[in-house]
N, C-alpha and C positions, 0 to 999 in steps of 0.2 A: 792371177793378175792382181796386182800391188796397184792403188793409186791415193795420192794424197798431193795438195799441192797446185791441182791440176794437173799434172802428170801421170801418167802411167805406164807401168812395168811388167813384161813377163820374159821370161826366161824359158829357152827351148833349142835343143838339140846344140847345145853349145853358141848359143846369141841371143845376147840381149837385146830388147825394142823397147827401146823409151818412147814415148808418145805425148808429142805438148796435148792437152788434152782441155782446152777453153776455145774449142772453136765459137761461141757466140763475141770471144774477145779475140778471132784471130789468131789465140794463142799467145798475148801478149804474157810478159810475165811481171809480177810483181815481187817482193821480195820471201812469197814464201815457195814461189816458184825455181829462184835461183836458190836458194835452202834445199828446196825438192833435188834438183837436178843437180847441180853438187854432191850431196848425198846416194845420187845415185848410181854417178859415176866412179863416187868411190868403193860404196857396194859390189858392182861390178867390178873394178882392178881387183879386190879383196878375193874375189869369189874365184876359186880355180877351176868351177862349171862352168867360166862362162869366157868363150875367148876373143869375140868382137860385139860391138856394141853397134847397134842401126837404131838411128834417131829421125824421126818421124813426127808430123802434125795433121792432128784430124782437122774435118771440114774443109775450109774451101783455104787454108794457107797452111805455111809449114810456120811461121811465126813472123808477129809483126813488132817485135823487139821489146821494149818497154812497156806497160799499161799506160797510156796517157795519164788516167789518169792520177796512177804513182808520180807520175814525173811532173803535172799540173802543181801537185801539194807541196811537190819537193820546190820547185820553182816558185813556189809562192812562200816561202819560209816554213814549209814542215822541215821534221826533223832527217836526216840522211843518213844518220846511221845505221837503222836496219836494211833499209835499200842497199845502200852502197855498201855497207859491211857484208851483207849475203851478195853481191857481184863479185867483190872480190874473194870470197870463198869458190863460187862458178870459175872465176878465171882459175886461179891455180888449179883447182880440181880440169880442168881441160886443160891446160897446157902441160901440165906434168902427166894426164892420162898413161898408162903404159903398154894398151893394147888397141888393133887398130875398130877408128873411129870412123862410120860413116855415115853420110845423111842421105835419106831419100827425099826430095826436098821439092815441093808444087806448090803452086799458087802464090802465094808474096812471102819473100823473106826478106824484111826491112829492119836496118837498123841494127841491132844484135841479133835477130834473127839470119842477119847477112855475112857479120861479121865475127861469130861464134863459127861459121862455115871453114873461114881462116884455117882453125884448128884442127879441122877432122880430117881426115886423113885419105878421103875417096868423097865425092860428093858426087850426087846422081841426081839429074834433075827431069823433070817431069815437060816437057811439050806445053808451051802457056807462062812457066813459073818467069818471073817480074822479079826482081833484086834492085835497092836502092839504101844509100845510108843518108840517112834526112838531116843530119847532125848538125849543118847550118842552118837549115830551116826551121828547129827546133832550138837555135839558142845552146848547142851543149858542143862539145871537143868531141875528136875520135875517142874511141874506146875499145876493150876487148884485143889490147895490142894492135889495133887496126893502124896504126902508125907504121907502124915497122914491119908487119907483114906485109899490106897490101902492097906497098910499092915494092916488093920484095917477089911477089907471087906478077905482081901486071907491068910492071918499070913504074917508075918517077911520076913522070906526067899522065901517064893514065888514073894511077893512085892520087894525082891531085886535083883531076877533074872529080873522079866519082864523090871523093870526098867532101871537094867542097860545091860541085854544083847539084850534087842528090837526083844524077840522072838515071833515070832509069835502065837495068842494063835486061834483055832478057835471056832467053834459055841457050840462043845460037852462039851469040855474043858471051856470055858466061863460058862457055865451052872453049870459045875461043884464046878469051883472056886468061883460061886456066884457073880462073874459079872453080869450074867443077869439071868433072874427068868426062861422063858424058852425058847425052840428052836421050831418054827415053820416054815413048808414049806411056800412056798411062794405064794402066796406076803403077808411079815409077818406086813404091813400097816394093811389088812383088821380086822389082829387080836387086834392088837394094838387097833383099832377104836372101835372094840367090847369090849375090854376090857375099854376102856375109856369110852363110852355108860354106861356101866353095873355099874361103879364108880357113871356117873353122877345121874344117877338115884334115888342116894340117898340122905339123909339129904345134902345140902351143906356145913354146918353151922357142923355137924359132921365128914365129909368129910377135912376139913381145920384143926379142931381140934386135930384129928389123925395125920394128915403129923405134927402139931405143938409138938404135944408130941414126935413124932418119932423120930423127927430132933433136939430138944432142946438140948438133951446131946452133942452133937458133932458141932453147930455154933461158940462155942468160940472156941473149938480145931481145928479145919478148917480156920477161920478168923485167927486164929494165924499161922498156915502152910501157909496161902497165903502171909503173911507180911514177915516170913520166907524164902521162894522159890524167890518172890521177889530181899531179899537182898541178896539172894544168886545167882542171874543170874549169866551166864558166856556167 
């Protein structure tokens, strides 16, 4: 077991489990956390042991997007280049990923916690778990391509409610709007693990091919939303 960052990694029977791993913050991340999880994503595409990846958060949430108070200092005139230079290293490293990606996902994922989901490729949620993107509420833009996927994955007007009234959706609801694929009791890790077991099982070499066709249509449209969100910080 690998951990640094607050994260952690271990690798077994062909699956990786990353683990946001600050539950006393929720899981929030700061910028040596998207440095961690970038890196580890790319680790894993590298590594020909290891053929899907299941993404997890200890304690009582699966992540609740930003460290406050990273994004306090940023908002108050600290510097943003570490922050946001290590986010956009996380985004590309998740959106060009090349094997498939899934979340077991409980308890609150807010904010990039919610919208790093976008990307992965099966999302499995846990009986309870709570989804909301606060990004009005907090003074900041969509992010994480959350522009161009979400009304992409729910239509138009639901993508423009959630976005800009920061309502809370839950696990039924999630399910419904195809957020996530489905709702299990808990602890929805072991299903997650099962279901990344039952992936790796198969061709690898097929397995990669598939997430590659899946995802081709929508990397240039994503890559441009994130250049976009980008210049449009507030």
């Amino acid at each position: 077991m690998d951990e640094e960052g607050g994260i952690v990694s271990v690798v077994s029977d062909g699956v990786s489990r990353i683990t946001f791993n600050r539950p006393e913050r929720r899981n929030a991340f700061t910028a040596a956390g998207y440095r961690r999880f970038a890196a580890l994503l790319r680790a894993a595409a590298a590594d020909p042991g290891v053929a899907v990846v299941v993404v997890n958060g200890a304690g009582a949430a699966f992540c609740s997007g930003v460290d406050r108070a990273a994004l306090a200092d940023l908002q108050a005139g600290g510097s943003s280049e570490e922050l946001g230079g290590t986010f956009v290293e996380l985004l590309e490293a998740l959106a060009t990923f090349p094997k498939p990606l899934i979340g077991a996902v409980h308890g609150y994922a807010i904010g990039f916690g919610m919208t790093m989901l976008l990307h992965f490729d099966l999302v499995l949620v846990e009986s309870g778990t709570r989804m909301r993107l606060p990004f009005v509420e907090l003074g900041v833009a969509p992010e994480a391509g959350s522009s161009y996927l979400l009304p992409a994955r729910v239509g138009a007007q639901t993508a423009a409610w959630l976005l800009m009234s920061g309502d809370w959706v839950d696990a039924p609801t999630a399910v419904e709007l195809g957020l996530a694929w489905r709702e299990y009791p808990a602890p929805v890790l072991e299903q997650g693990l099962a279901v990344a077991r039952q992936l790796a099982s198969g061709s690898p070499a097929a397995l990669e091919a598939a997430k590659r066709l899946l995802v081709a249509g929508r990397l240039e449209p994503v890559l441009a939303a994130f250049d976009r969100e980008r210049r449009t910080a507030v």
